[in-house]
Residue frames relative to the residue before (quaternion, step in Angstrom):
aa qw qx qy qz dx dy dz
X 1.0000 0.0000 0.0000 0.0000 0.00 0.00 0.00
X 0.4719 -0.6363 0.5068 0.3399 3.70 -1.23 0.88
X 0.3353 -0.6524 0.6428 0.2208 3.29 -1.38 0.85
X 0.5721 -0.6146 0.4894 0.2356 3.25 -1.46 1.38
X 0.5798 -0.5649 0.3561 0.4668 3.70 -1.25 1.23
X 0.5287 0.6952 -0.3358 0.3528 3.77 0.93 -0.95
X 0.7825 0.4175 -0.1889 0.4216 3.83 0.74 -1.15
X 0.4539 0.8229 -0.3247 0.1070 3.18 1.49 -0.84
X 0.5237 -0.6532 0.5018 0.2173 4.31 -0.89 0.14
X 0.7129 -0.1042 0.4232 0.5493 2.08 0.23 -2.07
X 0.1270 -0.6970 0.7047 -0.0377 3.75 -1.11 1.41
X 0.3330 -0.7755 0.5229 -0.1196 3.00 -1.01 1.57
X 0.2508 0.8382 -0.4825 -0.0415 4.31 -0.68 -0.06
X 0.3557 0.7728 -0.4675 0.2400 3.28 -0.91 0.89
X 0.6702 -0.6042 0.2746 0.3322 3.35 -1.02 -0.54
X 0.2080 -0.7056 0.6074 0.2999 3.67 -0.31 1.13
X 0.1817 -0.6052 0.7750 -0.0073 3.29 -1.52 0.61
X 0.4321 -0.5699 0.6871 0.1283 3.36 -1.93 1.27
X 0.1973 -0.8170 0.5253 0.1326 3.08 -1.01 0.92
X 0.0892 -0.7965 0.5966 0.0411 4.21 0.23 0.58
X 0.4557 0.6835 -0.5390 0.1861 3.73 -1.10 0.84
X 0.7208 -0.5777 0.1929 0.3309 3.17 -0.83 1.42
X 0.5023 -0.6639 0.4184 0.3633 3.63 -0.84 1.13
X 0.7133 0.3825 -0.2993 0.5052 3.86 0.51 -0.37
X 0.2855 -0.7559 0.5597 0.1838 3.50 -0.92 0.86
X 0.6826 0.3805 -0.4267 0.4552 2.73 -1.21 1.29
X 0.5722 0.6853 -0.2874 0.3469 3.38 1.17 -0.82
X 0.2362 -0.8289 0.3738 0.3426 3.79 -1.23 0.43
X 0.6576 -0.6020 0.2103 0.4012 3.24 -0.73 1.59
X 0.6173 0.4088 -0.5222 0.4233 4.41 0.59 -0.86
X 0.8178 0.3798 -0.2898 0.3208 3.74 0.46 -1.12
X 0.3286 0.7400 -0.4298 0.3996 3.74 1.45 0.07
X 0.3313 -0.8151 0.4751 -0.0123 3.90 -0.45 1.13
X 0.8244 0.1119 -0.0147 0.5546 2.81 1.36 -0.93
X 0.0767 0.9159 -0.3888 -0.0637 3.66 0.13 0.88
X 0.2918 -0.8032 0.4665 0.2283 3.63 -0.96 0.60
X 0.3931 -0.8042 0.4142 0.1649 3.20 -1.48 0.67
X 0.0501 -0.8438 0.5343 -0.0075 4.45 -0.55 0.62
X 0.0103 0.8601 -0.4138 -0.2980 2.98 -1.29 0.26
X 0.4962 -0.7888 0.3629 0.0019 2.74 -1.95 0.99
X 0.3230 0.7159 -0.5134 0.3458 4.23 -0.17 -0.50
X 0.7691 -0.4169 0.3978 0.2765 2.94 -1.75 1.67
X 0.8192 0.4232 -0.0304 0.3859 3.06 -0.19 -2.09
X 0.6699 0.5564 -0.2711 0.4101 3.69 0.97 -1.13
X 0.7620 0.4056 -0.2265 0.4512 3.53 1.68 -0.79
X 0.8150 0.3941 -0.3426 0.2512 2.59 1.15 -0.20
X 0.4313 0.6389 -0.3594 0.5259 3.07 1.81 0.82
X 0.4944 0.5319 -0.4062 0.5547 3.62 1.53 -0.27
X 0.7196 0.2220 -0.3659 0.5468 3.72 0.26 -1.08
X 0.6257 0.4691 -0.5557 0.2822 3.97 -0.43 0.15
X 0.6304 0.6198 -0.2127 0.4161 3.56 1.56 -0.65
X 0.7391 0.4775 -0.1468 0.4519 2.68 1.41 -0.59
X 0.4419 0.5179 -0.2686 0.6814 3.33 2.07 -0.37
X 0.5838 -0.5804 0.4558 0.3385 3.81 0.50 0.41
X 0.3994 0.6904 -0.4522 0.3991 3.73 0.66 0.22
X 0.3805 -0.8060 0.4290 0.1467 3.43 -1.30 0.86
X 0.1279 -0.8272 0.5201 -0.1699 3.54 0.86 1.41
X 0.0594 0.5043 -0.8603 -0.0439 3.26 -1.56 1.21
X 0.0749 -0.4899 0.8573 0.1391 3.95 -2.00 0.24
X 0.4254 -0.5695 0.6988 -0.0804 2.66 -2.03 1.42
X 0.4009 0.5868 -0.6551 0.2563 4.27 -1.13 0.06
X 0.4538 -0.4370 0.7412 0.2316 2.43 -2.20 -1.00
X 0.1071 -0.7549 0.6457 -0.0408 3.44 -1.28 0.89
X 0.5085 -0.5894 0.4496 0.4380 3.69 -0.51 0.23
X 0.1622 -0.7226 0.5597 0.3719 3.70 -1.32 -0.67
X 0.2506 0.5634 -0.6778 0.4005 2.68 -0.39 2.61
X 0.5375 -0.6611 0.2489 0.4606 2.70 -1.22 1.07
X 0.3661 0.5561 -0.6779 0.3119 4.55 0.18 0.24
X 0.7208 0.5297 -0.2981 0.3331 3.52 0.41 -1.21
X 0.6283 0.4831 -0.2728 0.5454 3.31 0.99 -1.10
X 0.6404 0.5820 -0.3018 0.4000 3.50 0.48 -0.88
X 0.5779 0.5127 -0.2758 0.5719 3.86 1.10 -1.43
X 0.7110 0.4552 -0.3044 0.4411 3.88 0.53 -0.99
X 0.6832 0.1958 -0.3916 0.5844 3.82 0.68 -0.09
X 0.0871 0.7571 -0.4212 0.4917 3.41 0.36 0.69
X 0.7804 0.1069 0.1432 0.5992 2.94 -0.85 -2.13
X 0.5254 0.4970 -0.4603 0.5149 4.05 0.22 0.01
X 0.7904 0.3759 -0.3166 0.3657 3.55 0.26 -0.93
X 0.6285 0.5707 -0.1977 0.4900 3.35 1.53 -0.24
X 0.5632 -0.6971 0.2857 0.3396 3.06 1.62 -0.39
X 0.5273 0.6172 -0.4123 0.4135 3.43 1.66 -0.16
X 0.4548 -0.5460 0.5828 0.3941 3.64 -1.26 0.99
X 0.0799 0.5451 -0.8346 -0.0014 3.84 -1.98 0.26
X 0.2355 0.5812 -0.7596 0.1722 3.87 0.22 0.93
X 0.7134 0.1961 -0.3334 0.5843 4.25 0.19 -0.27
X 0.3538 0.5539 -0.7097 0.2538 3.27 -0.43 1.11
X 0.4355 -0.7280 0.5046 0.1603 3.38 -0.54 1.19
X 0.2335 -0.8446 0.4787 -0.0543 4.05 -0.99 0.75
X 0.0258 -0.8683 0.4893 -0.0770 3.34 1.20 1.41
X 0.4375 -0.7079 0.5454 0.0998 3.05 -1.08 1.55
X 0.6719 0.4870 -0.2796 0.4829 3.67 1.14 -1.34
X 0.7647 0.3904 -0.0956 0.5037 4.08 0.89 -0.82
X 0.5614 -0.6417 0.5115 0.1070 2.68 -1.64 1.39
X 0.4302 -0.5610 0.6056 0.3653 3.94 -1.38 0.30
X 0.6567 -0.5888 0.4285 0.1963 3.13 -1.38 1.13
X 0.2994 0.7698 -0.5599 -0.0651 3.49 -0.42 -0.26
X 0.3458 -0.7600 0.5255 0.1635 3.40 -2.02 0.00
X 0.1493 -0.7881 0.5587 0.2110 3.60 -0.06 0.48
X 0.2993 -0.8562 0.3996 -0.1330 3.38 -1.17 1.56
X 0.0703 -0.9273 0.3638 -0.0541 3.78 -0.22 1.19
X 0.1196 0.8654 -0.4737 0.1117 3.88 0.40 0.92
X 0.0544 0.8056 -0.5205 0.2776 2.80 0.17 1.53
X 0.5376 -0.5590 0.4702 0.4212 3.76 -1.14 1.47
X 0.8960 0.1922 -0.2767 0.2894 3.42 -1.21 -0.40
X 0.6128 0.5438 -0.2962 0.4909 3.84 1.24 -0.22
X 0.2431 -0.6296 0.5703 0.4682 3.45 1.04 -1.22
X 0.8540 -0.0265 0.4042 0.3265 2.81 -1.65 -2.01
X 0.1984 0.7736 -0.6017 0.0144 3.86 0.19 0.75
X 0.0561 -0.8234 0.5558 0.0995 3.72 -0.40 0.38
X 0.2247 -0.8068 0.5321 0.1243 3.85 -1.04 1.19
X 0.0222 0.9403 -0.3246 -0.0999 3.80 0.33 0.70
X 0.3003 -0.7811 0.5472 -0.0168 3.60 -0.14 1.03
X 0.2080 0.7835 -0.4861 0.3264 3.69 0.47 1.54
X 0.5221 0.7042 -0.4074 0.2560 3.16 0.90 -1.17
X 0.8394 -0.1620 -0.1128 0.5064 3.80 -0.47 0.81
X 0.1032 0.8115 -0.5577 0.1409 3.55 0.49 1.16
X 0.7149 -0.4085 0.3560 0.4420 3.92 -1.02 0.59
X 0.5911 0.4659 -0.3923 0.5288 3.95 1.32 -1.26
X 0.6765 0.4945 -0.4227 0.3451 3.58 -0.16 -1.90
X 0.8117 0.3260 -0.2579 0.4103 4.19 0.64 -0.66
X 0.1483 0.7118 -0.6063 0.3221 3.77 1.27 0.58
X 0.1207 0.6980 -0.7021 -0.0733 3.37 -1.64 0.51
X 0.5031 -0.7440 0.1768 0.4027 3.68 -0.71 -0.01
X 0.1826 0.8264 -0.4203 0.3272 2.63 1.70 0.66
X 0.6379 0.6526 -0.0673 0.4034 2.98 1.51 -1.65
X 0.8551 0.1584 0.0003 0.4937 3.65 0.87 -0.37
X 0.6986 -0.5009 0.4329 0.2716 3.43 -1.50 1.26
X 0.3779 -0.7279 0.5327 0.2087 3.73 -0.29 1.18
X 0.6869 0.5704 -0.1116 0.4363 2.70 0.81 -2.36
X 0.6229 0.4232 -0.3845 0.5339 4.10 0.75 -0.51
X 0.8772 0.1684 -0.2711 0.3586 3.83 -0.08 -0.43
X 0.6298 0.3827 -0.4895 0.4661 3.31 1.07 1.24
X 0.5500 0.6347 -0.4330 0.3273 3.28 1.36 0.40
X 0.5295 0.6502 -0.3460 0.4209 3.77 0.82 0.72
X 0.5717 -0.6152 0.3966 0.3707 3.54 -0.51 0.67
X 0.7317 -0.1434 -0.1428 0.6508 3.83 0.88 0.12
X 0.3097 -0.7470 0.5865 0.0453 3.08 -1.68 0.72
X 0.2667 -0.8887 0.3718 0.0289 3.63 -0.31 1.83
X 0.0732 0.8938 -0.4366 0.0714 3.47 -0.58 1.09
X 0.0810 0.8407 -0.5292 -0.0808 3.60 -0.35 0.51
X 0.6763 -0.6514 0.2423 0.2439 3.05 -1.60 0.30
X 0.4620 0.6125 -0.5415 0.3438 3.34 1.56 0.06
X 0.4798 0.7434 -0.2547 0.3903 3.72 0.93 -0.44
X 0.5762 0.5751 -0.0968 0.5726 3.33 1.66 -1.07
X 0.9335 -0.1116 -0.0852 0.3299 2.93 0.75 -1.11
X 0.0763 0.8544 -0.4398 0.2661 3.17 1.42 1.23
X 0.6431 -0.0386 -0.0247 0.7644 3.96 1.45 -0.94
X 0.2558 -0.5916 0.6151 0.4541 3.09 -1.31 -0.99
X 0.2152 0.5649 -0.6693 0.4320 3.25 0.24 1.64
X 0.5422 0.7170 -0.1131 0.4233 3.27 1.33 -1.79
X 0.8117 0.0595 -0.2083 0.5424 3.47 0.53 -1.09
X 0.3723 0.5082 -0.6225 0.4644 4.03 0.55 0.26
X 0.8090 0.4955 -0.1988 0.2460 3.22 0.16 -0.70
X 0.4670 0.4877 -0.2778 0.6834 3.54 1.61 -0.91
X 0.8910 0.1447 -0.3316 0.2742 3.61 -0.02 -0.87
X 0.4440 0.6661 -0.5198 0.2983 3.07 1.22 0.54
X 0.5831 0.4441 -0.3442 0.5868 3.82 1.62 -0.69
X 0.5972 0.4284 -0.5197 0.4357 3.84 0.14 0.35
X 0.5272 0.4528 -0.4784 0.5368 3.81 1.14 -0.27
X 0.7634 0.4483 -0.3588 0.2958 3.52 -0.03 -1.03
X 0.5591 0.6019 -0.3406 0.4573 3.53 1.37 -1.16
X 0.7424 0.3736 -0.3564 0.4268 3.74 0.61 -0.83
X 0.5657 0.6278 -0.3604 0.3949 3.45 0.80 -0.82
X 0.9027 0.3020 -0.0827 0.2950 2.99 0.63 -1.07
X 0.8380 -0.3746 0.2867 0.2744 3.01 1.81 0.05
X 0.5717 0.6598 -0.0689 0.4828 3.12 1.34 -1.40
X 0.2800 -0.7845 0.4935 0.2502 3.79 -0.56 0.82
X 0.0051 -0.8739 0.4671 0.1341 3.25 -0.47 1.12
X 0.1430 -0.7368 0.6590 0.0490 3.65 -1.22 0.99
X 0.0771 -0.7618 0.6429 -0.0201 2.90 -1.55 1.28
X 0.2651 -0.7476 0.5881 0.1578 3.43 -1.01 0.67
X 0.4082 -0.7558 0.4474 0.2489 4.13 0.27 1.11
X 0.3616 0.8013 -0.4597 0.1258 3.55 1.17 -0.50
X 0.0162 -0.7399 0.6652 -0.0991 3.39 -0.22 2.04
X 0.3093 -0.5737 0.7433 0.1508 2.74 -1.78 1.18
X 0.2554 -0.6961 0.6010 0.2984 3.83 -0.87 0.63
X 0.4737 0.5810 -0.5316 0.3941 4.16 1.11 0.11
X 0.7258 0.4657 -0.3029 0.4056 3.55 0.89 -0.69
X 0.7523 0.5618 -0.2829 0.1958 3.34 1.18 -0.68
X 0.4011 -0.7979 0.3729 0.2518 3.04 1.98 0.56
X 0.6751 -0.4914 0.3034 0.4590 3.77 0.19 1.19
X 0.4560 0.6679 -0.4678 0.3567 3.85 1.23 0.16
X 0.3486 -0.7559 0.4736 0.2878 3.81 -1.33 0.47
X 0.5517 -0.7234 0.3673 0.1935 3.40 -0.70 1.41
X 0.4886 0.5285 -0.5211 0.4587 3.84 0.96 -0.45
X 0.6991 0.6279 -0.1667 0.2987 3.39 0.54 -1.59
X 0.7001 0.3417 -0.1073 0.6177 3.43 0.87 -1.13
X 0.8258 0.3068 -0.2908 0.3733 3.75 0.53 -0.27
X 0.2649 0.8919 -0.3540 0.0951 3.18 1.67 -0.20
X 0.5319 0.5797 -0.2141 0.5789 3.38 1.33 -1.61
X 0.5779 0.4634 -0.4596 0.4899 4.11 0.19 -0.66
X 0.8548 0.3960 -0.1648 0.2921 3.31 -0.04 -1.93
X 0.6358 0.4903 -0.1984 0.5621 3.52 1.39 -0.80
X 0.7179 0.5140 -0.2967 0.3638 3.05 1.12 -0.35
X 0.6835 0.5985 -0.1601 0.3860 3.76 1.03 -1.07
X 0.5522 -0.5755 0.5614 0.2205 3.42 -1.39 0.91
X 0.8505 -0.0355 0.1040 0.5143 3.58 0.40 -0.83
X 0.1638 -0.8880 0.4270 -0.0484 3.17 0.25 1.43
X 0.1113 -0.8406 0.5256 0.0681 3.95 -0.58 1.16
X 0.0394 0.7614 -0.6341 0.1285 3.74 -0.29 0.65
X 0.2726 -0.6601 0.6621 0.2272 3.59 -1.71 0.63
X 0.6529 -0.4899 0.2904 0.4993 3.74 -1.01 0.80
X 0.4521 0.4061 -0.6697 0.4269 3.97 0.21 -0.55
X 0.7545 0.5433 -0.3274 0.1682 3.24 -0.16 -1.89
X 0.7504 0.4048 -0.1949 0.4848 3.18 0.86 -0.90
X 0.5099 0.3599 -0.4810 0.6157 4.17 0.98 0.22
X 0.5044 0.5941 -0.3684 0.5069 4.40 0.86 0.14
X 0.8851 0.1596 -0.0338 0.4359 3.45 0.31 -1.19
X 0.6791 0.3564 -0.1216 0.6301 3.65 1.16 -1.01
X 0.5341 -0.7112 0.4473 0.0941 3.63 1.02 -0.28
X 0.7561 0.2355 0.0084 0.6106 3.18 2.27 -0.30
X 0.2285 0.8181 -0.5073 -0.1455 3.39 -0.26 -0.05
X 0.3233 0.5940 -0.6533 0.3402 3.61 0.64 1.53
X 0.5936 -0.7180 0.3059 0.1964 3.23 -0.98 1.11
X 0.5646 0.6071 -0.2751 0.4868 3.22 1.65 -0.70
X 0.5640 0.5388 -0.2627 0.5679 3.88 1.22 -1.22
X 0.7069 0.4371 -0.3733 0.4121 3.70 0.48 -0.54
X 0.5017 0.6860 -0.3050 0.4297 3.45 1.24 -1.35
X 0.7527 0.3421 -0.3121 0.4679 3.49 0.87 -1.07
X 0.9421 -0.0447 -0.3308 -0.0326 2.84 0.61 0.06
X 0.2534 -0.8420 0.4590 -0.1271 2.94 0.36 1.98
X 0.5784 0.4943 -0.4966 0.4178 3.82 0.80 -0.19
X 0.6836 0.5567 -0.2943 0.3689 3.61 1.14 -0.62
X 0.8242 0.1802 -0.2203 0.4895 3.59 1.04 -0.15
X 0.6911 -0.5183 0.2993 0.4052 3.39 -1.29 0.23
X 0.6738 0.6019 -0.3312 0.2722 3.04 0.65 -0.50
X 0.1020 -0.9355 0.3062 0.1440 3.49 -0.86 0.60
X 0.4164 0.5252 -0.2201 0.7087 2.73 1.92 0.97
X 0.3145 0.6955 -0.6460 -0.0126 3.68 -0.92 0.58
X 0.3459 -0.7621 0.5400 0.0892 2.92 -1.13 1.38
X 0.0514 -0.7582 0.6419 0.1023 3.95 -0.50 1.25
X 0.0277 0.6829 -0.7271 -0.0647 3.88 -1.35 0.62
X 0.2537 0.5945 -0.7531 -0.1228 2.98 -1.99 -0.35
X 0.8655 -0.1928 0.1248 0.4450 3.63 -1.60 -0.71
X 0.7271 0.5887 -0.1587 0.3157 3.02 0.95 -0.93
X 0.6816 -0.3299 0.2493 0.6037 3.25 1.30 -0.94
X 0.2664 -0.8262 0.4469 0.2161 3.53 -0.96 -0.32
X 0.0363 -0.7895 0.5825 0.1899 3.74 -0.71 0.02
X 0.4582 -0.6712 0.5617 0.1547 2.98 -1.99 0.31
X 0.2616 -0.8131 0.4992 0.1457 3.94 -0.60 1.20
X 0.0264 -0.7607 0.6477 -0.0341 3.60 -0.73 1.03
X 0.4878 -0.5552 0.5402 0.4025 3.13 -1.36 -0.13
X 0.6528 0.4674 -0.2608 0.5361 3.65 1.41 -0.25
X 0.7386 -0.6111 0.0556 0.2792 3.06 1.39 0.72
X 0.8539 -0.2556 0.2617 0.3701 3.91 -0.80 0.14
X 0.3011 0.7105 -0.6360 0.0051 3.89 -0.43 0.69
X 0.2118 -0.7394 0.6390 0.0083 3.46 -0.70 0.39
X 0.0491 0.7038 -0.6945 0.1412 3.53 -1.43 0.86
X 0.2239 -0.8215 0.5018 0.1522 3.49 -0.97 1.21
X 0.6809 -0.4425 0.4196 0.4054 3.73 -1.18 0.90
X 0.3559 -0.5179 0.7251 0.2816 3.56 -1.55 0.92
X 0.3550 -0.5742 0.6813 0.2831 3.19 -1.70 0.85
X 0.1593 0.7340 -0.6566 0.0687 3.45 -1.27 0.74
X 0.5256 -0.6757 0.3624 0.3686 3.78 -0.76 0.70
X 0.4076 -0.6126 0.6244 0.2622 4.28 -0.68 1.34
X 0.3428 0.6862 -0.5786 -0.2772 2.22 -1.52 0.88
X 0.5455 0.0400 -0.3213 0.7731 3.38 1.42 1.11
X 0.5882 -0.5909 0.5521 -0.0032 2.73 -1.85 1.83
X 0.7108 0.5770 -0.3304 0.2297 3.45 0.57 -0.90
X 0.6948 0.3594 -0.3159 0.5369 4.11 -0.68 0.48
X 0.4703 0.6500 -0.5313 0.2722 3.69 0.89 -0.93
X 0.7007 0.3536 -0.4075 0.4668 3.91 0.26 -0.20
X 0.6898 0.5810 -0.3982 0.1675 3.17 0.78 -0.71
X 0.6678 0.5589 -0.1314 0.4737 2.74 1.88 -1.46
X 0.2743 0.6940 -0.4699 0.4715 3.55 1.75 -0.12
X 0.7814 0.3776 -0.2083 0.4511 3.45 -0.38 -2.02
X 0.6851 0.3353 -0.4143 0.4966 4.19 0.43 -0.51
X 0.5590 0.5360 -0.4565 0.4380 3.67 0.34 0.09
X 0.6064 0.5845 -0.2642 0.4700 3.66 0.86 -1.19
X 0.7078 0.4626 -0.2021 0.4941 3.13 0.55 -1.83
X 0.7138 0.4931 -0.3543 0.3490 3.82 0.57 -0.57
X 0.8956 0.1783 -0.2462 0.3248 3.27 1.01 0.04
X 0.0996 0.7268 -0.4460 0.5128 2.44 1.84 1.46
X 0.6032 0.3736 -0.3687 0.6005 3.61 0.90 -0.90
X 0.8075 0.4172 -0.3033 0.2863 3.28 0.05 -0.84
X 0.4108 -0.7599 0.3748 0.3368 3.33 1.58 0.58
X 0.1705 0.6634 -0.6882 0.2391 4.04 1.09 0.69
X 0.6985 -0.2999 0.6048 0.2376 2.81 -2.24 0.36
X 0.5757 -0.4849 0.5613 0.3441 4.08 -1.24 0.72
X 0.5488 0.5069 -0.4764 0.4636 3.96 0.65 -1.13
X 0.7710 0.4345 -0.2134 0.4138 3.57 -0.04 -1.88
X 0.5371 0.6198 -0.3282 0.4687 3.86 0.91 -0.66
X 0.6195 0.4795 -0.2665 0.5616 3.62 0.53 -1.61
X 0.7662 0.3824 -0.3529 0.3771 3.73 0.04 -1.27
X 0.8674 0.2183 -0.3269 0.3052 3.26 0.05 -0.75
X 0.2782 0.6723 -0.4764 0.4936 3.27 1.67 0.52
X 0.5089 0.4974 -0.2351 0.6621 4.38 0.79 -0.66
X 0.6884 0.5142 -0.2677 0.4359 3.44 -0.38 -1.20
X 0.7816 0.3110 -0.1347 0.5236 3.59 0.39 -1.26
X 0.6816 0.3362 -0.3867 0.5224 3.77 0.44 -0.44
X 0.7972 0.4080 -0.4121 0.1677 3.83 0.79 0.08
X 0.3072 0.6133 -0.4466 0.5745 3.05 2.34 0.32
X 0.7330 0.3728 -0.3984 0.4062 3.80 0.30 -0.02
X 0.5726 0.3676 -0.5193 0.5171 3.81 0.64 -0.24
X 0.7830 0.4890 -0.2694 0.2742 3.57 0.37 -0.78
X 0.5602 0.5424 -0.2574 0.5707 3.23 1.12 0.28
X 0.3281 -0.6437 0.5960 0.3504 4.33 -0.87 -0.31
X 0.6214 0.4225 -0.4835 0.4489 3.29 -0.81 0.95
X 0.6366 -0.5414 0.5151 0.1903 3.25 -2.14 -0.11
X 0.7698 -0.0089 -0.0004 0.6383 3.29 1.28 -0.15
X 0.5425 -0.7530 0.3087 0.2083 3.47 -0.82 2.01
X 0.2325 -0.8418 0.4398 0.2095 3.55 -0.08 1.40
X 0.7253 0.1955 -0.2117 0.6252 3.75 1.47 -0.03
X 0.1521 -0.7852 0.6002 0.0027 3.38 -1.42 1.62
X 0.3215 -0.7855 0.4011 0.3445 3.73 0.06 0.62
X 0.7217 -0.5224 0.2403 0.3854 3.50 -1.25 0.25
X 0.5637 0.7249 -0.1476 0.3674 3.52 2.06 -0.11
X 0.6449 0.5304 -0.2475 0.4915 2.29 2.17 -0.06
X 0.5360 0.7451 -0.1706 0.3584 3.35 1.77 -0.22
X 0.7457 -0.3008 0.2678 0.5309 3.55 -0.45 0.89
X 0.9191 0.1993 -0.1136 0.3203 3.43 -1.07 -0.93
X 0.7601 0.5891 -0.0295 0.2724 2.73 1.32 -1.47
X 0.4854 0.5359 -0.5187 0.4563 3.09 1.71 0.31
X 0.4725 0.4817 -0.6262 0.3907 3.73 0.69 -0.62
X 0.6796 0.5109 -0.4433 0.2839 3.36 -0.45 -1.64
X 0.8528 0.2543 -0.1706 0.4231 3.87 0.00 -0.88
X 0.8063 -0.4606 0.2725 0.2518 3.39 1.26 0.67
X 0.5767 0.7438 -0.1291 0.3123 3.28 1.52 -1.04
X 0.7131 0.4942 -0.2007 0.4549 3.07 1.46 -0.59
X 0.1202 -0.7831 0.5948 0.1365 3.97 -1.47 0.17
């Protein structure tokens, strides 16, 4: 059932994207016979894994009207995320990616976006008042720079989010295919300068901040809004305050597909933010959730144990 604009968490936009990749892992996708199909998108996962943690989650976009699009939208329904303003472009296709994870190559990824129903979103297109009416509003940067409809738009909801109040989280997740030989401090500035609780992997952060030691950032926190930075990568992750340094190491667990692990990082975080946990308990089940996604096939972790839930990490120990 759709959650009323009133109940909302967390409001979400971007691009759902088909996922397509050979039914046998490991396999290579031209000689692959038989190929399966998921969905996938920054924004799309990370509103699937928050729905699925029991969180109230509407995602906003555009999707084509085919049946991928239609298909992403029960999807996020079956998870519980509202898409009553999801926008249905007769004239545009649903995004998709075709996907390769293969032992000695890694992660090769073949995306097929170029004029998709999202890439032609304007805000003309969409309910202001719906994706600032949640207790935090989620934004990243691939979204920014997919057109530049895209980023008039993204920064036009970082104006409203501050005006108005509205926690805003961003996840910097640059794609350097999108960034078209363009320089990312520059073009994302408004994101990074702009957010309450800012999420970035160390590339991302020696890119934008110019650093990615946690102490060098710490300083400098008087310069942006943000009062939280969240640093991750394989290894573990930490959290930047102005009260200082938490830090939590990655569960070892055996990869097998890489993909969403950040995404599902940042919906872990964000969940117990709502749940007003402690940064320790945040970090963990922030870890917790991005390793049921590498470990699993897909882009976002279609099964979260009960250890990840609210209370329930005390109960089983899980927490610090």
């Amino acid at each position: 059932m759709a959650c009323s604009v009133t109940e909302l968490d967390v409001v979400t936009i971007g691009e759902l994207l088909v996922v397509v990749e050979p039914h046998d892992v490991g396999s290579d996708l031209a000689a692959s016979p038989i190929l399966r199909k998921s969905v996938g998108g920054a924004e799309a996962n990370v509103a699937l894994t928050l729905g699925r943690l029991g969180h109230r989650v509407g995602w906003a976009g555009a999707v084509g009207d085919d049946p991928f699009g239609y298909e992403g939208l029960r999807t996020l329904r079956g998870a519980g995320v509202d898409v009553s303003r999801v926008v249905v472009d007769p004239s545009a296709p649903t995004g998709m990616y075709f996907k390769e994870v293969l032992p000695l190559d890694g992660l090769r990824n073949h995306p097929y976006r170029a004029g998709s129903a999202a890439s032609r979103l304007t805000e003309r297109d969409l309910d202001v008042d719906y994706l600032v009416s949640g207790r935090v509003l989620h934004l990243t940067g691939i979204t920014a720079l997919i057109s530049a409809a895209g980023h008039e738009l993204i920064r036009h909801l970082v104006d409203e989010a501050r005006q108005r109040g509205v926690h805003l989280s961003v996840d910097a997740n640059v794609r350097r295919g999108l960034l078209r030989g363009r320089d990312a401090r520059e073009v994302l500035a408004f994101l990074v300068y702009g957010a309450d609780t800012l999420f970035l992997s160390t590339s991302e952060a020696m890119l934008l901040l110019g650093t990615d030691d946690p102490n060098r950032i710490r300083e400098q926190l008087p310069s942006l809004p943000a009062t939280t930075v969240v640093l991750h990568d394989q290894l573990g992750a930490s959290a930047v305050t102005a009260d200082g340094i938490c830090g939590v190491r990655a569960r070892e667990v055996d990869v097998v597909d890489p993909t969403g692990a950040g995404d599902a990082f940042v919906a872990g975080y964000l969940s117990g933010w709502l749940d007003g946990s402690p940064i320790a308990e945040r970090l963990q089940r922030a870890e917790q959730c991005a390793a049921c996604t590498v470990a699993s096939r897909g882009d976002n972790p279609a099964y979260l144990p009960r250890s990840v839930r609210g209370s329930d990490l005390e109960e089983e120990g899980d927490s610090r």
